[in-house]
Rosetta silent file (secondary structure, phi, psi, omega in degrees, C-alpha in Angstrom):
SEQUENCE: XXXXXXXXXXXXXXXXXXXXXXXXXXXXXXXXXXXXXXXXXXXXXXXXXXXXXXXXXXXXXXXXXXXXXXXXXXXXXXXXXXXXXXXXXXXXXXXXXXXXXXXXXXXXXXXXXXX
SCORE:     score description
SCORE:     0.000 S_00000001
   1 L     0.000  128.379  164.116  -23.969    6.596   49.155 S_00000001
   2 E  -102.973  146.983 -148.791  -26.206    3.853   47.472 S_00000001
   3 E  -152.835  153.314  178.563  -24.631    0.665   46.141 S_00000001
   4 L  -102.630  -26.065 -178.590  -25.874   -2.223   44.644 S_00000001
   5 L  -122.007  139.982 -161.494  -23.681   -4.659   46.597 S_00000001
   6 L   -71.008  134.222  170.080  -22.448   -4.330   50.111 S_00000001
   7 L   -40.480  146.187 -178.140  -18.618   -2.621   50.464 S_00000001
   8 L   -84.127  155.940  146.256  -15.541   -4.840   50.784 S_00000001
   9 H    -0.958  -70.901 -178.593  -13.378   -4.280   53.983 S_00000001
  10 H   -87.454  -31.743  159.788  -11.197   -1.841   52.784 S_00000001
  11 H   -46.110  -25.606 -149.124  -13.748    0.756   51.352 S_00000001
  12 H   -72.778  -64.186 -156.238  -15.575    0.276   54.453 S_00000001
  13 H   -82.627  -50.420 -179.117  -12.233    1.256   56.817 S_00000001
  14 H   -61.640  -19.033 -178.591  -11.525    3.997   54.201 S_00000001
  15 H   -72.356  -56.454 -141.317  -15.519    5.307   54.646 S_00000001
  16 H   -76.986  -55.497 -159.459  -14.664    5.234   58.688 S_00000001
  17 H   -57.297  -47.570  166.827  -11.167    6.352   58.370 S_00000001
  18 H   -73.686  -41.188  149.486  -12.443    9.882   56.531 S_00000001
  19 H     3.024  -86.217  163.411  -15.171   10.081   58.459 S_00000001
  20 H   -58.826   -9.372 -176.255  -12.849   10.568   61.817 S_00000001
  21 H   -87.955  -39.896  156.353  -10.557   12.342   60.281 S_00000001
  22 H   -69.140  -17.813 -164.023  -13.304   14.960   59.682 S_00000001
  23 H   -96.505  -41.359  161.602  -14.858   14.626   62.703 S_00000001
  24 H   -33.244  -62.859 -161.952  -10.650   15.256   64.236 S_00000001
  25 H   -65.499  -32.285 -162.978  -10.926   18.715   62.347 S_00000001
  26 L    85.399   48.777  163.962  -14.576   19.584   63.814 S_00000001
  27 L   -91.892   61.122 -162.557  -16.321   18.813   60.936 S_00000001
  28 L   -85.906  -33.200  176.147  -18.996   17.076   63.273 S_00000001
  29 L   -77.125   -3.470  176.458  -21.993   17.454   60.399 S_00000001
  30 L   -73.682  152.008  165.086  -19.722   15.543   58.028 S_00000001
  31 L   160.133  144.707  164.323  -20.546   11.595   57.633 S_00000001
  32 L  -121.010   99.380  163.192  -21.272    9.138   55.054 S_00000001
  33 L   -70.409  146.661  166.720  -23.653    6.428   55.197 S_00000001
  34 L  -133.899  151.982  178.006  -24.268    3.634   52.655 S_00000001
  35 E  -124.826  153.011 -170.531  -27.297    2.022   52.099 S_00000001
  36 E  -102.770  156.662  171.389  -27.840   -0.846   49.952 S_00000001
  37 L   -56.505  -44.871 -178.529  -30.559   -0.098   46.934 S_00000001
  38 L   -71.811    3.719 -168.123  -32.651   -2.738   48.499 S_00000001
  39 L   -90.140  -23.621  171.043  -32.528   -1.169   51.592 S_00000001
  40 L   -87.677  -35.060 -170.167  -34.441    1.688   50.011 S_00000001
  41 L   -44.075  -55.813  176.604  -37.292    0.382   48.083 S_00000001
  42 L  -102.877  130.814  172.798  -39.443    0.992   51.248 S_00000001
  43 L   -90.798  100.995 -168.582  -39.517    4.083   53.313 S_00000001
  44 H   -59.382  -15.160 -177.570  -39.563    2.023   56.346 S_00000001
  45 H   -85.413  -11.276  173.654  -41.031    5.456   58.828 S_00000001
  46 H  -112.372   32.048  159.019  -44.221    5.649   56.984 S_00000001
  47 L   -65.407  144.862  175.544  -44.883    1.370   56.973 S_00000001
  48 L   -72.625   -7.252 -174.734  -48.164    0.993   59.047 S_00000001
  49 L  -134.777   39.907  172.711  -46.767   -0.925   61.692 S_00000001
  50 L  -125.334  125.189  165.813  -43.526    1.415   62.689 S_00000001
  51 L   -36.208  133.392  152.066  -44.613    3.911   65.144 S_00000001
  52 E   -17.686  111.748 -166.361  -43.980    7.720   64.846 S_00000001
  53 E  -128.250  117.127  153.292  -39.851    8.643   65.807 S_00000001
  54 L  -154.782  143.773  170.851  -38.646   11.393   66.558 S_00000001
  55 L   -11.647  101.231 -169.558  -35.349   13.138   67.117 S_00000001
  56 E  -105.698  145.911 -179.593  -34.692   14.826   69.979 S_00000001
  57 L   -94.544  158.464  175.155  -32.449   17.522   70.411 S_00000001
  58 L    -8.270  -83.758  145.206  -29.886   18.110   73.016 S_00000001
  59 L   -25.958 -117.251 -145.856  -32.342   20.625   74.948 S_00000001
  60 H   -44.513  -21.697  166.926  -34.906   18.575   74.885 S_00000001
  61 H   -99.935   47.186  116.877  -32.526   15.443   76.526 S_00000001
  62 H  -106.083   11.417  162.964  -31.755   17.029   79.219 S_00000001
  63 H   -93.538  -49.915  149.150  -34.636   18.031   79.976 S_00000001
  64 H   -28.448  -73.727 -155.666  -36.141   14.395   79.470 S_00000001
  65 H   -71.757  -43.044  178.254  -33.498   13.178   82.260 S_00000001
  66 H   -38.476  -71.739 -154.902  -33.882   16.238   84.371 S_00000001
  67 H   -45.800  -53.377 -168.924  -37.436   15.853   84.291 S_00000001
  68 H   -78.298    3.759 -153.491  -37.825   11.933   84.957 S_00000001
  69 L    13.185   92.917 -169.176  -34.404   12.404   87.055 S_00000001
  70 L  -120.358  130.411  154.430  -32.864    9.620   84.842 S_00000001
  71 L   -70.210  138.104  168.379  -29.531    9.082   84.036 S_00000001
  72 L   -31.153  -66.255 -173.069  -28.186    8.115   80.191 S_00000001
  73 L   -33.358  -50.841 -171.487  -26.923    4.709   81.764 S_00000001
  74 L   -45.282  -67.022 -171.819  -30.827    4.711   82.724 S_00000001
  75 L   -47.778  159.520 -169.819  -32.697    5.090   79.204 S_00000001
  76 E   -89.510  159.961  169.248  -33.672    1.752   76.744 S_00000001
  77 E   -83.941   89.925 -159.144  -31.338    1.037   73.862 S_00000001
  78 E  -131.019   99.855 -159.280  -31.190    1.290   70.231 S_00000001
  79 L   -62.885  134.268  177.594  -28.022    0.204   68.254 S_00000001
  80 L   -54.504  -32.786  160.471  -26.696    2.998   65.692 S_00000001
  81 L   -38.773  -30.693 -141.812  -26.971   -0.177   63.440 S_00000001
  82 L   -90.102  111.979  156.029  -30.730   -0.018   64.182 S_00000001
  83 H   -35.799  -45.455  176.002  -32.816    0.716   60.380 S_00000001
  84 H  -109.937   -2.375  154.816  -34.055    4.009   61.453 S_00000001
  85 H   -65.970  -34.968 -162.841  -31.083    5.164   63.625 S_00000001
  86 H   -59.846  -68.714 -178.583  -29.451    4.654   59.677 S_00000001
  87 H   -10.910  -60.498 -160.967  -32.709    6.428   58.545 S_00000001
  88 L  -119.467   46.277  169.244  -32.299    9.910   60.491 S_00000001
  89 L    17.775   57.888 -121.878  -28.403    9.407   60.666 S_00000001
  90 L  -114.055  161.811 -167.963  -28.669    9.490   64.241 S_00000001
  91 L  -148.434  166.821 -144.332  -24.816    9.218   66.417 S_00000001
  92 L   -84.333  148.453  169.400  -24.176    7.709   69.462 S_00000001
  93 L    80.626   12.828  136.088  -25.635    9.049   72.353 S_00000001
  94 L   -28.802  158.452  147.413  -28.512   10.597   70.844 S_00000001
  95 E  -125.769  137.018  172.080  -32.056    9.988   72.075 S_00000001
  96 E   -93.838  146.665  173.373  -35.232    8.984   69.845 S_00000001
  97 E  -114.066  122.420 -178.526  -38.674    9.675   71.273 S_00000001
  98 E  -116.010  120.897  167.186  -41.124    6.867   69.737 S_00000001
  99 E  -111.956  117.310 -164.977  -44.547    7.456   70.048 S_00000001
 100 E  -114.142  132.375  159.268  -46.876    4.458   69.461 S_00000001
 101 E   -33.840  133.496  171.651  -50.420    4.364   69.118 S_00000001
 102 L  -144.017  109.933 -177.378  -52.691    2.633   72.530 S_00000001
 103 L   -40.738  -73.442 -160.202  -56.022    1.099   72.485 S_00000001
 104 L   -76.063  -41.006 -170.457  -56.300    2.450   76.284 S_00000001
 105 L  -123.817   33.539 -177.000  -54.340    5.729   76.915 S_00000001
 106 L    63.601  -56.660  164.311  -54.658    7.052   73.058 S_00000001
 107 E  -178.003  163.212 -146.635  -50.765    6.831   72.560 S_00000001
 108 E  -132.129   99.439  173.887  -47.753    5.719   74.243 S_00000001
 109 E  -113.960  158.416  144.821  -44.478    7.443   73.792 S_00000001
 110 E   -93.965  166.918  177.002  -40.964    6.174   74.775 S_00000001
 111 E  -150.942  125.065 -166.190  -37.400    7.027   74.376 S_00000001
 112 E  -118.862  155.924 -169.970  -34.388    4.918   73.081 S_00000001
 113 E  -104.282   98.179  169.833  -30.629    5.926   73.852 S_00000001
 114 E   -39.102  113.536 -176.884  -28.628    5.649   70.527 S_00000001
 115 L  -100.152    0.000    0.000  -25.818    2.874   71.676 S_00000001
């Protein structure tokens, strides 16, 4: 949903409240995010100075912790609040793999734990 002003209180708890209530039934791909219009004007993943992100699936994190023999508890942190957790509507306990450009080893990826 896009809005020109931020939601009062009670849309906000009614946005949540259907939300779980779908997610109770096993409706797990349901969810509604709002974004403010200004919050849009720029598609902040192609800005020159935010690094490649990308999604990782399920499979691929446990293979991540397997591999590095890592723990969740273990992994760096990135608040569901977080502009591009909004971006790729990303839910807790997720993992992002960010890969950043390096003068010295060509590029540098990481991985943040949706908190």
């Amino acid at each position: 949903v896009i809005v020109e002003w931020p939601l009062m209180g009670h849309a906000n708890m009614l946005i949540e409240s259907k939300t779980e209530e779908q997610h109770n039934l096993g409706n797990l791909d349901w969810r509604v995010e709002v974004f403010l219009r200004s919050e849009l004007v720029v598609n902040i993943t192609r800005h020159e100075l935010v690094p490649k992100h990308v999604v990782m699936t399920d499979e691929d994190k446990k293979t991540l912790l397997k591999r590095y023999h890592l723990q969740e508890k273990h992994l760096p942190r990135i608040q569901k609040s977080d502009p591009i957790s909004r971006y790729f509507g990303l839910q807790h306990r997720q993992v992002l793999k960010i890969i950043r450009p390096s003068e010295t080893a060509g590029y540098y990826v990481t991985y943040r734990l949706v908190a």
